[in-house]
C-alpha positions, 0 to 999 in steps of 0.5 A: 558299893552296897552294903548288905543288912543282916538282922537280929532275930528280935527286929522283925517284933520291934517293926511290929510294935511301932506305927506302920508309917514310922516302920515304913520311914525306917526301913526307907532309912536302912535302904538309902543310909545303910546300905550306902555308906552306914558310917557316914551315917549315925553316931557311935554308942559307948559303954557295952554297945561301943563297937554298934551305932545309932540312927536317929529316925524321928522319934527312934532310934536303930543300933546297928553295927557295921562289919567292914570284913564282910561289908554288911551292917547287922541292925541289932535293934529298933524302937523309941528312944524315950528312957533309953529304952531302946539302949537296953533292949540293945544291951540285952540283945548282945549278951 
C-alpha cells in the first residue's frame, strides 16, 4: 500500500535552506520509507510533538506524523538536528 505525503506550508523553506544533495537524500528518503511503510520507519517523539515521528537522514532529521484514517503522512518539518533545533522549529509549527 502506498502512503500519501502531505506537507507543512514551511517544508518547502526548510528544503531550500539545506545543501541541494542533502535535500535530494531526503526527498529520496520520503519516496522509499515514507510512502511505504512510514511506521516501520523512524522513532516516535515525546513531550508536544508525541503523536509525530522522526527520521533520522544523516545529519537530519524530518518529523512527521502518519494519519492511518487517511493513510497519508504530513511531514511537519526538516532540518539539522544540532541543538535540537529542528525539535523547535516542529514545536512552533504545531501550535
Amino acid at each position: 500500500m502506498n502512503w500519501t505525503v502531505r506537507y507543512h506550508r514551511d517544508v518547502e523553506d526548510d528544503l531550500e535552506s539545506i545543501t541541494a544533495s542533502a535535500a535530494r537524500r531526503i526527498l529520496r528518503a520520503i519516496d522509499t520509507k515514507l510512502t511505504k511503510a512510514p511506521l516501520q520507519f523512524g522513532a516516535p517523539l515525546s513531550g508536544n510533538l508525541s503523536t509525530f515521528r522522526k527520521l533520522r537522514i544523516g545529519d537530519y532529521r524530518l518529523v512527521y506524523q502518519v494519519i492511518n484514517a487517511e493513510v497519508t503522512v504530513y511531514v511537519l518539518a526538516v532540518g539539522p538536528r544540532r541543538d535540537k533545533e529542528i525539535y523547535n522549529a516542529a514545536s512552533k509549527r504545531v501550535r
